[in-house]
Backbone as a ProteinNet text record, in pm:
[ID]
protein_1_A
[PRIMARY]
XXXXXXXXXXXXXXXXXXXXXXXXXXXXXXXXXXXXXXXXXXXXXXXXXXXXXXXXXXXXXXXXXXXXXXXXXXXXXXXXXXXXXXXXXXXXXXXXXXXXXXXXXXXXXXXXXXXXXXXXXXXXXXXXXXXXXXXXXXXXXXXXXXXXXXXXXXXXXXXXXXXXXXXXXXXXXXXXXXXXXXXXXXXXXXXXXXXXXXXXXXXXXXXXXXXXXXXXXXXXX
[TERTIARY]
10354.4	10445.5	10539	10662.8	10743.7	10786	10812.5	10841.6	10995.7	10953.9	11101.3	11173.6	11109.9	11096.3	11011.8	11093.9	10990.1	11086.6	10965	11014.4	10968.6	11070.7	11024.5	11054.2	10931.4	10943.1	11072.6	11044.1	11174.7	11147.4	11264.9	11293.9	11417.9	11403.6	11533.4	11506	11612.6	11636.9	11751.1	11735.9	11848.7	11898.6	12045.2	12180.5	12006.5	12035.3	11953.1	11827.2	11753.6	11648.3	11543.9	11548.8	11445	11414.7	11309.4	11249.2	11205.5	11229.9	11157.8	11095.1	11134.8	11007.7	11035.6	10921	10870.7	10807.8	10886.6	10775.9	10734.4	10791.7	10735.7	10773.3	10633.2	10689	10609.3	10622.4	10592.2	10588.3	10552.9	10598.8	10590.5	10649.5	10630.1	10641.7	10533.1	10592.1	10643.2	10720.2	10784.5	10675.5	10693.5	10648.3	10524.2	10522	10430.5	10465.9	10406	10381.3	10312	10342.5	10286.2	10357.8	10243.9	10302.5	10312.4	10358.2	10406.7	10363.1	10289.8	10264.9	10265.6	10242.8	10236	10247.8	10273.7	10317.8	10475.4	10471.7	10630.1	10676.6	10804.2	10861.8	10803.9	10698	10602.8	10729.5	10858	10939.6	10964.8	10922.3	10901.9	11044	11137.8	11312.4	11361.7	11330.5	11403.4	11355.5	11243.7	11231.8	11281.1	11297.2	11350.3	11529.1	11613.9	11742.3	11737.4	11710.3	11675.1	11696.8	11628.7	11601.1	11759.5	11791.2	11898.9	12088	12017.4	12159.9	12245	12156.6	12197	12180	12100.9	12058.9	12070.8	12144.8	12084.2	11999.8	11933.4	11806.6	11872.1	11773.4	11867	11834.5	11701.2	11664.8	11580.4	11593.8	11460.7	11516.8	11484.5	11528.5	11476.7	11588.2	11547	11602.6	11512.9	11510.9	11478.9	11557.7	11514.4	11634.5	11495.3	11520.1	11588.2	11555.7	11596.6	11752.1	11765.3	11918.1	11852.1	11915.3	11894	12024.4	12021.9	12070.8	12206.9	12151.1	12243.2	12391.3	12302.1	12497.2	12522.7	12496.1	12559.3	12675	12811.8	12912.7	12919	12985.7	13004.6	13086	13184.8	13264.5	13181.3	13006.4	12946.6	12828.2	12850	12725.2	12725.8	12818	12848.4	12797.4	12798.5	12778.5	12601.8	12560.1	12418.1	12363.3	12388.7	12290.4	12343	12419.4	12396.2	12238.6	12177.2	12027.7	11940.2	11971.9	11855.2	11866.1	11741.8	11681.7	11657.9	11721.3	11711.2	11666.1	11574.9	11493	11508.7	11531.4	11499.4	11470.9	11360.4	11316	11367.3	11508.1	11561.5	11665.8	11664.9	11695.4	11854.4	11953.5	12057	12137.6	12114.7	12185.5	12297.7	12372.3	12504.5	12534.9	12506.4	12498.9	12572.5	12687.9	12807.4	12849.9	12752.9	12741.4	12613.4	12581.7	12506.3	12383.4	12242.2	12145.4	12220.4	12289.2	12289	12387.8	12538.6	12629.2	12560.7	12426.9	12400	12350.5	12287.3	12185.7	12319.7	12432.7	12483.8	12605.4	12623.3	12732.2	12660.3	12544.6	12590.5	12612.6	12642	12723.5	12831.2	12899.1	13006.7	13100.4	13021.7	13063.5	13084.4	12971.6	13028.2	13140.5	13150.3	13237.1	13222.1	13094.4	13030	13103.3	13076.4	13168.2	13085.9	13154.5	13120.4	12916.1	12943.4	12862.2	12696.4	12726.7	12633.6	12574.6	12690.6	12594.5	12533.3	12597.5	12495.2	12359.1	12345.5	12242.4	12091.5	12170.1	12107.3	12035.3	12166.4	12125.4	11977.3	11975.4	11905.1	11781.9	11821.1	11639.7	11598	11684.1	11624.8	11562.5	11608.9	11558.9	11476.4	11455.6	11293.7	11206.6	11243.2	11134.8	11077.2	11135.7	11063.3	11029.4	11050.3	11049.5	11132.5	11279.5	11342.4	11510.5	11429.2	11575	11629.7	11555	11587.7	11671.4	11686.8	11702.3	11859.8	11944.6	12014	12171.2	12190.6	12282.7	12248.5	12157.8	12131.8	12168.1	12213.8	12242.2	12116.1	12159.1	12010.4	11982.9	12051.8	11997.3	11949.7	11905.6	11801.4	11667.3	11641.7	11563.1	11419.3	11318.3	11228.6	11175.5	11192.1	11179.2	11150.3	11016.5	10935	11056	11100.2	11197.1	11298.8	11397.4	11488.4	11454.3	11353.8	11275.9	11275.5	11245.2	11278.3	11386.2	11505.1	11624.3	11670.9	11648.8	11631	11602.1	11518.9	11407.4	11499.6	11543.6	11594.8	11707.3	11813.2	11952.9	11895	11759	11756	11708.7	11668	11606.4	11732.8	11848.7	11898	11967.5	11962	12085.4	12011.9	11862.8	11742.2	11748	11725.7	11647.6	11558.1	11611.1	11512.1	11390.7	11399.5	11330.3	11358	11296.6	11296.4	11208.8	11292.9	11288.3	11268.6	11155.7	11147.7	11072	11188.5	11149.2	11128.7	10986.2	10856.9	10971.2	10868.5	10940.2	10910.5	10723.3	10675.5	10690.6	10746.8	10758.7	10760	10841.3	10857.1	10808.3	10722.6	10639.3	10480.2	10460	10282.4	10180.7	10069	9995.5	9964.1	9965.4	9968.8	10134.4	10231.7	10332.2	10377.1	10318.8	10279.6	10265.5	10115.7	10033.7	10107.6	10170.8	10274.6	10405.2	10444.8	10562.9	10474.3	10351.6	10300	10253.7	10211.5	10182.2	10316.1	10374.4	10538.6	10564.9	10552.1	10603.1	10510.5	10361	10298.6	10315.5	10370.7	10415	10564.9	10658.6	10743.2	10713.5	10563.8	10552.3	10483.4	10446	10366.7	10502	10548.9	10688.3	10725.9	10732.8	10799	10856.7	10889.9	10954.9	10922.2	10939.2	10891.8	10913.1	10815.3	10837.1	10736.9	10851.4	10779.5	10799.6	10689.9	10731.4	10678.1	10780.8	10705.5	10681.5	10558.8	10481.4	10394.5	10361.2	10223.5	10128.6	10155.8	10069.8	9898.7	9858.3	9750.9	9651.7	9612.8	9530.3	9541.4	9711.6	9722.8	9773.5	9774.1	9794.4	9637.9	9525	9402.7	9336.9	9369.2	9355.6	9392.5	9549.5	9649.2	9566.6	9559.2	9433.8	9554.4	9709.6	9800.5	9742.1	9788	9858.5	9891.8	9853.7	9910.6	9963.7	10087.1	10099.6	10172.3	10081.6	10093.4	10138.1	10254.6	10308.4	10246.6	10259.8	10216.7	10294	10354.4	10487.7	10562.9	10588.9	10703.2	10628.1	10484.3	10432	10334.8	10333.9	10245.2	10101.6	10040.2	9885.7	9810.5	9876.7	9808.2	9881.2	9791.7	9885.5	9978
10633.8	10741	10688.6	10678.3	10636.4	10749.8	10713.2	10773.3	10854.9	11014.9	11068	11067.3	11016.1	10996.6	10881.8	10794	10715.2	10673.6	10652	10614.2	10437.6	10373	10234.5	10270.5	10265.7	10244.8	10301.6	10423.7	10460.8	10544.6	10513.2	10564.5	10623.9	10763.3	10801.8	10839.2	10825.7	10862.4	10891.4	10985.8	11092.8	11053.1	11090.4	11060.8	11083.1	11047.4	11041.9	10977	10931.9	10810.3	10894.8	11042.9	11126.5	11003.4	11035.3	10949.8	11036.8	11098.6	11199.4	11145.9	11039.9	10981.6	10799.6	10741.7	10631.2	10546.2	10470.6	10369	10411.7	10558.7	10638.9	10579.1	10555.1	10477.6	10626	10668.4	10748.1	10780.2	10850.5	10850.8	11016.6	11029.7	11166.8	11106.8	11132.6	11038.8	11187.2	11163.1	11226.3	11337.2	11454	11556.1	11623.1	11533	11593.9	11686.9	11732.6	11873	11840.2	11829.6	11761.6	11846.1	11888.6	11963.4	11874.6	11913.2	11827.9	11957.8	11865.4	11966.9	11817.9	11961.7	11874.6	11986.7	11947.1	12056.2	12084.7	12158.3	12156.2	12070.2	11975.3	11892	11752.9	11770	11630.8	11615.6	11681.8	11538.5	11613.7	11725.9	11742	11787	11846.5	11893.6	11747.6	11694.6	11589.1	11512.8	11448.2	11419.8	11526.4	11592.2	11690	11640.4	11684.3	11660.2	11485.9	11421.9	11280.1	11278.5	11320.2	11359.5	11420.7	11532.1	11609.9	11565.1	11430.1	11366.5	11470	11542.3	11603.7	11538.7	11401.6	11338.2	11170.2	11067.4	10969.2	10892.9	10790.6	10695	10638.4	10582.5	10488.5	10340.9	10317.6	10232.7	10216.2	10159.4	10168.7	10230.9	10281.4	10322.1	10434.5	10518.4	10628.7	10641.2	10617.3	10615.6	10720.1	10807.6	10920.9	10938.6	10922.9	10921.4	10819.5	10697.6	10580.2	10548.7	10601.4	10579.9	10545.1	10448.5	10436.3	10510.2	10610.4	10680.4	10591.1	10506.6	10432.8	10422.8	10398.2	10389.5	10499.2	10587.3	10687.2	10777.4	10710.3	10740.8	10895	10966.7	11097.9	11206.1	11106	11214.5	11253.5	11142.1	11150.5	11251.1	11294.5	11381.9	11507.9	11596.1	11720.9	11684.5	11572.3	11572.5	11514.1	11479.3	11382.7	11538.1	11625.1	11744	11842.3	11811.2	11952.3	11946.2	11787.6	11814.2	11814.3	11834.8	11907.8	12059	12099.7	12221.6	12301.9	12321.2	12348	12505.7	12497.2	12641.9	12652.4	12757.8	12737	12885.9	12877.9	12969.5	13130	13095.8	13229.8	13305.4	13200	13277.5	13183.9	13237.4	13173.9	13269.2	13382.9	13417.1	13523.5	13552	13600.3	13765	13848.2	13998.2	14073.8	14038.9	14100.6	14048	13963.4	13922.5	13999.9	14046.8	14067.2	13924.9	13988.7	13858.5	13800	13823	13781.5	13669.5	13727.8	13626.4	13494.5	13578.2	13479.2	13326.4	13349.8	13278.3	13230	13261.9	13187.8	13113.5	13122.3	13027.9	12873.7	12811.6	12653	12643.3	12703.9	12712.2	12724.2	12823.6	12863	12731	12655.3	12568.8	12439.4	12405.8	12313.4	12341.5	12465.5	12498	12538.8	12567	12637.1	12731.9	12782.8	12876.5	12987.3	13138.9	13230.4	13295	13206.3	13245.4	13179.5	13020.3	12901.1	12971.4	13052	13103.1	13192.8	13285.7	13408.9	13332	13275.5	13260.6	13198.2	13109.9	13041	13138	13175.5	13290.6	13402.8	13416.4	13533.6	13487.4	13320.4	13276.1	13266.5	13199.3	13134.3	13297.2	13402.7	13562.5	13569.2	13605.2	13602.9	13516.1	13417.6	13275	13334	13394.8	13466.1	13635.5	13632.5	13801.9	13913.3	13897.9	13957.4	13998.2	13974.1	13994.4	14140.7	14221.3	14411.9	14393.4	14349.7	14340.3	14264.7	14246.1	14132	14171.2	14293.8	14407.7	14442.8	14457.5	14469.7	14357.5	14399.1	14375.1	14304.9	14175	14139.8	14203.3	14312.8	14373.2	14446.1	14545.7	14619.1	14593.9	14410.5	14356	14350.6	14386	14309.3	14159.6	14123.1	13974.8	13883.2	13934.5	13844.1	13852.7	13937.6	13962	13868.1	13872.5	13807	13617.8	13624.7	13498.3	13410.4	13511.7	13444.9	13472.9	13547.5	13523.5	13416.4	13339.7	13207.6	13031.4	13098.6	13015.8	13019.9	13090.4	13152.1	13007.3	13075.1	13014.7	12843.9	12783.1	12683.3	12600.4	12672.6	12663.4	12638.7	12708.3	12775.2	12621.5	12534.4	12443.2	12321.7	12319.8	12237.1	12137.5	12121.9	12054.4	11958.9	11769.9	11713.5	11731.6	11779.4	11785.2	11880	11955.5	12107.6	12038.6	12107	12096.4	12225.8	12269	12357.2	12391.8	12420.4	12408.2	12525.7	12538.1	12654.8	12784.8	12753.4	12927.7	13010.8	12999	13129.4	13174.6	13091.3	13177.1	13281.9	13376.7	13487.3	13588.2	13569.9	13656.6	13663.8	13780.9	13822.9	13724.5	13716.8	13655.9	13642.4	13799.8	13821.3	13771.6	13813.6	13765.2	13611.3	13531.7	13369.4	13330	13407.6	13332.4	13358.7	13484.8	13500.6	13400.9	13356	13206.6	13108.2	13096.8	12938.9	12952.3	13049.1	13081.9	13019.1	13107.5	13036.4	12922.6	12832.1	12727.8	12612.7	12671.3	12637.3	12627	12766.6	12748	12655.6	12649.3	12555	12421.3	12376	12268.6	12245.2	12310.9	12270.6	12287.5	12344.2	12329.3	12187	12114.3	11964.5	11956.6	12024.9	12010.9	11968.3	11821.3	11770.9	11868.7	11882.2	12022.4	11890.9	11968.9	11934.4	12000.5	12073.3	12189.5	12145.2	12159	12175.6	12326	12327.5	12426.2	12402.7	12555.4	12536.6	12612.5	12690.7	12765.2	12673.8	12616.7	12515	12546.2	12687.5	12714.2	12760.7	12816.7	12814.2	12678.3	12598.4	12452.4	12423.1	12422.8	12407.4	12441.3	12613.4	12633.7	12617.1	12550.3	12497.8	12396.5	12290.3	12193.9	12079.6	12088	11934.6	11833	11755	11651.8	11699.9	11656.5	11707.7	11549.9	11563.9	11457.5	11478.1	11446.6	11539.9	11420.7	11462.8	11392.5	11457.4	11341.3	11372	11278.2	11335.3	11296	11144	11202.7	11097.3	11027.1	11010.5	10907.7	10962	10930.1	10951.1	10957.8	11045.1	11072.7	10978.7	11106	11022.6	11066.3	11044.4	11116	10979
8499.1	8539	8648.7	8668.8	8762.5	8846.7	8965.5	9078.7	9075	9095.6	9168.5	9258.7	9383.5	9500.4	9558.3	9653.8	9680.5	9832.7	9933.6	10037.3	10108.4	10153.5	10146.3	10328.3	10431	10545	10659.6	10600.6	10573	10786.9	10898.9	11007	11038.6	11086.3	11074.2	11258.3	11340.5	11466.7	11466.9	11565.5	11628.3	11703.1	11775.2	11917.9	12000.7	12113.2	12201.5	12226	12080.5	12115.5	12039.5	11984.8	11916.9	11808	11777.9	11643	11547.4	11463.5	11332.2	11270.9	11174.7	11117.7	11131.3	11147	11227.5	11090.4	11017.7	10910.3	10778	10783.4	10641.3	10503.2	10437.7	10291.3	10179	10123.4	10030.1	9910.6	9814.6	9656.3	9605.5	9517.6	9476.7	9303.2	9219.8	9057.3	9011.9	8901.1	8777.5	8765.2	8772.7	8718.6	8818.2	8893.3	9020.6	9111.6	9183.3	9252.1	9425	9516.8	9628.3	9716.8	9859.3	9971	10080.8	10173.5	10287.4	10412.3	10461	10556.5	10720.4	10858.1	10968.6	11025.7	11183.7	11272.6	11321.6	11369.3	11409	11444.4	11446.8	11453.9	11401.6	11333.2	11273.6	11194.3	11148.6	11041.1	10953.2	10876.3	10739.8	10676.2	10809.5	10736.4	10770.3	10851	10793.9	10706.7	10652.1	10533.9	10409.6	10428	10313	10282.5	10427	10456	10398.7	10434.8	10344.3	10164.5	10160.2	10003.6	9981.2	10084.1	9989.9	10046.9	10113.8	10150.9	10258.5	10346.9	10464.4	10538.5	10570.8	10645.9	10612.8	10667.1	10645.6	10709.4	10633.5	10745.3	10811.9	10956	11007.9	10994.8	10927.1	10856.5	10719.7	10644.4	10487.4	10412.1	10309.9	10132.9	10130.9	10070.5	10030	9842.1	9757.3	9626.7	9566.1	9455.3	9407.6	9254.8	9203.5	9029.2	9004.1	9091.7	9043.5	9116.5	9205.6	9279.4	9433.6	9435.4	9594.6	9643.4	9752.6	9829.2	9908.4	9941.1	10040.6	9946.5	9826.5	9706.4	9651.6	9732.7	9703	9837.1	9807.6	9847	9948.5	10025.1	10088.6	9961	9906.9	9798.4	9686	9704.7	9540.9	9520.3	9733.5	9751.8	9667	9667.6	9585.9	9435.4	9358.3	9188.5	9245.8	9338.1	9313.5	9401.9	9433.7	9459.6	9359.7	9247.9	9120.2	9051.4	9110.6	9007.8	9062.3	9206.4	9309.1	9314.4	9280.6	9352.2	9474.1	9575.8	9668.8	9723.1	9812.2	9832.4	9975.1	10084.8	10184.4	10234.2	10363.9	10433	10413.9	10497.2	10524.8	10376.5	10247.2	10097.5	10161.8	10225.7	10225.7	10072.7	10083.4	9963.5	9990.3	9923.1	9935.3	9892.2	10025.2	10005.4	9935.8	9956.3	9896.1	9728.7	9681.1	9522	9487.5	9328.3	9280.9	9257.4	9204.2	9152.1	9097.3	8962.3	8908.7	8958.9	9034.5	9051.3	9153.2	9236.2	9298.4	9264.4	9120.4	9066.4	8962.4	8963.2	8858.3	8965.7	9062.4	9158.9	9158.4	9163.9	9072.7	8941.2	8855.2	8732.3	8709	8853.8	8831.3	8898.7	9006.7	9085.3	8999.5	8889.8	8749.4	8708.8	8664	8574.3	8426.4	8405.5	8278.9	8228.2	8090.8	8054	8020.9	8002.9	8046.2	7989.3	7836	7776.4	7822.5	7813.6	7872.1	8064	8098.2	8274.8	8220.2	8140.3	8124.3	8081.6	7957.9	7903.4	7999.8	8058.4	8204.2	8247.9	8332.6	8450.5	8419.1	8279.7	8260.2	8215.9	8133.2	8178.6	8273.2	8362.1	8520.6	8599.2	8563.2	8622.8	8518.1	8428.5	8338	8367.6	8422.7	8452.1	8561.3	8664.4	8809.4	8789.3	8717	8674.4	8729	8750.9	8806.4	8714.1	8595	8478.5	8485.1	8544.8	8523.4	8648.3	8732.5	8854.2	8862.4	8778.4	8781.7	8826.6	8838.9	8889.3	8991.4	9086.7	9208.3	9318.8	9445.1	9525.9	9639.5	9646.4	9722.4	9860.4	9892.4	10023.6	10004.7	9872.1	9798.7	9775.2	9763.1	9747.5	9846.2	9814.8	9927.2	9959.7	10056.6	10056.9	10008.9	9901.1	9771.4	9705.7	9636.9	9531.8	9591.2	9694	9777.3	9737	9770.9	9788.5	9611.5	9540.1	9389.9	9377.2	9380.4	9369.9	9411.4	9490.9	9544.6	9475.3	9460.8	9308.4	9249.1	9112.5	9012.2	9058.3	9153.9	9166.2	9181.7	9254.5	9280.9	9117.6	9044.1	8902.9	8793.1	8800.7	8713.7	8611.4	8712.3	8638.9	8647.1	8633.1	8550.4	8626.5	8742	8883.2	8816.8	8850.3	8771.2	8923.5	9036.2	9159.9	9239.4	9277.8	9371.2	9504.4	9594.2	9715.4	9802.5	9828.8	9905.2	10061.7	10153	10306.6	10379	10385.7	10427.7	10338.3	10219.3	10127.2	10131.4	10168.6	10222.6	10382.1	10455.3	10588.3	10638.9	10577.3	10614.8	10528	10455.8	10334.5	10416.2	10358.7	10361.2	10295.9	10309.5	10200.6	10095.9	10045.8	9954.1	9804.2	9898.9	9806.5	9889.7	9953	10001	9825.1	9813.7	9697.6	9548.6	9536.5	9407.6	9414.4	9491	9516.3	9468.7	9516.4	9480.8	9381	9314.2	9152.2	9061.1	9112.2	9030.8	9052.2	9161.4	9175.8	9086.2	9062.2	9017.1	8871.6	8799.4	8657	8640.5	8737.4	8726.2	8691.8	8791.1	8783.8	8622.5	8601	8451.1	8350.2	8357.7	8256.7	8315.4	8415.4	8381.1	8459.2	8618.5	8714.5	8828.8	8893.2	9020.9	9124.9	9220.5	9296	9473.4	9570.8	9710.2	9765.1	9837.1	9934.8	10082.7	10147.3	10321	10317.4	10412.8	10475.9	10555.6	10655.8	10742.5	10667.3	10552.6	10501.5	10445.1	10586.1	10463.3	10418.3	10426.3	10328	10191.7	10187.1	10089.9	10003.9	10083.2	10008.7	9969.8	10038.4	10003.3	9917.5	9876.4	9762	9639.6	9642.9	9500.5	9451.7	9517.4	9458.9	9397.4	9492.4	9417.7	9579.8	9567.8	9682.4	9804.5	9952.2	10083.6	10094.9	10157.9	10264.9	10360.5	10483.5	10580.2	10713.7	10775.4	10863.5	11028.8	11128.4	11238.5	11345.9	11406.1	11529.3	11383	11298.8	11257.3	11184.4	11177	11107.6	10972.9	10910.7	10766.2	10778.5	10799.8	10821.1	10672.8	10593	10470.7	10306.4	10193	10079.3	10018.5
[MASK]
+++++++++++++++++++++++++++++++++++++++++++++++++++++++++++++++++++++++++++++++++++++++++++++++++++++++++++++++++++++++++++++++++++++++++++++++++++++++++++++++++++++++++++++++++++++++++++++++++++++++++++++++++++++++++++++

């Protein structure tokens, strides 16, 4: 199985002498499912921002789906994140659009045509269970719901790798464990999935991969 992700010793430091991560070499293979956990500031958005070319190293390789990062240009960033997945905390979604337009703006940002977003759009909302819902306004929404509207849009335009940074944060436990259910059926359909979180018991109970960072450095995983 070859790697989606792979990190070769990889140190990234900040203006001022901060160090985030310190030596990190890592792997995530094709079709795997692995959490990232640590404590606050152990690294884990910036290893993420890494991955999604928000960030560069300041030394080592950052390889993903077979591209080393470094050749990949500033003008080439916009086309090399249409096949990332991106999830984050606070939803980042757009009030004044409907679900549906929300979950179809990287389609619309390709340039798909009218028929190819719909069809998308309305699997990627059946895939989370939120297809009745697709005319509503996400400030109607309750946060679980909010939270797969999210999914949905990060899903919609077939992510060979999803990236998601602490998704349950701001959710109960109960709808914690309905996100990682889903993320869980994503992953069995064929989608590399990494999530940072502190949630570790509910990582304990998923039963994938931890690798868990500590001041910058790679515990283990």
């Amino acid at each position: 199985m070859t790697d989606i992700v792979a990190f070769k010793n990889v140190i990234k430091r900040y203006p001022g002498g901060k160090i985030a991560l310190d030596g990190v070499s890592l792997h995530l293979e094709r079709g795997e499912m692995a959490f990232l956990t640590g404590h606050s500031g152990a690294g884990k958005s910036t290893l993420m921002k890494l991955i999604g070319l928000i960030e560069r190293p300041t030394r080592g390789q950052v390889v993903i789906n077979g591209t080393n990062l470094a050749a990949v240009k500033r003008r080439q960033i916009p086309r090399y994140r249409q096949r990332l997945g991106l999830i984050f905390q606070n939803y980042n979604l757009l009030f004044d659009r409907t679900v549906f337009d929300n979950v179809a703006l990287p389609l619309v940002i390709r340039g798909l045509g009218h028929a190819d977003i719909a069809r998308r759009v309305r699997a990627a909302l059946d895939t989370v269970g939120l297809l009745s819902l697709e005319r509503k306004f996400p400030i109607t929404l309750s946060g679980g719901e909010q939270q797969r509207v999210g999914i949905a849009r990060a899903v919609v335009d077939r992510p060979y790798l999803l990236l998601a940074d602490e998704p349950t944060g701001n959710l109960d436990p109960a709808l914690s464990a309905d996100i990682m259910r889903l993320f869980m059926r994503l992953n069995e359909a064929g989608t590399s999935i990494m999530i940072a979180t502190h949630a570790i018991d509910l990582v304990e109970r998923m039963g994938h991969r931890r690798i868990r960072l500590d001041h910058g450095h790679l515990e283990n995983g």
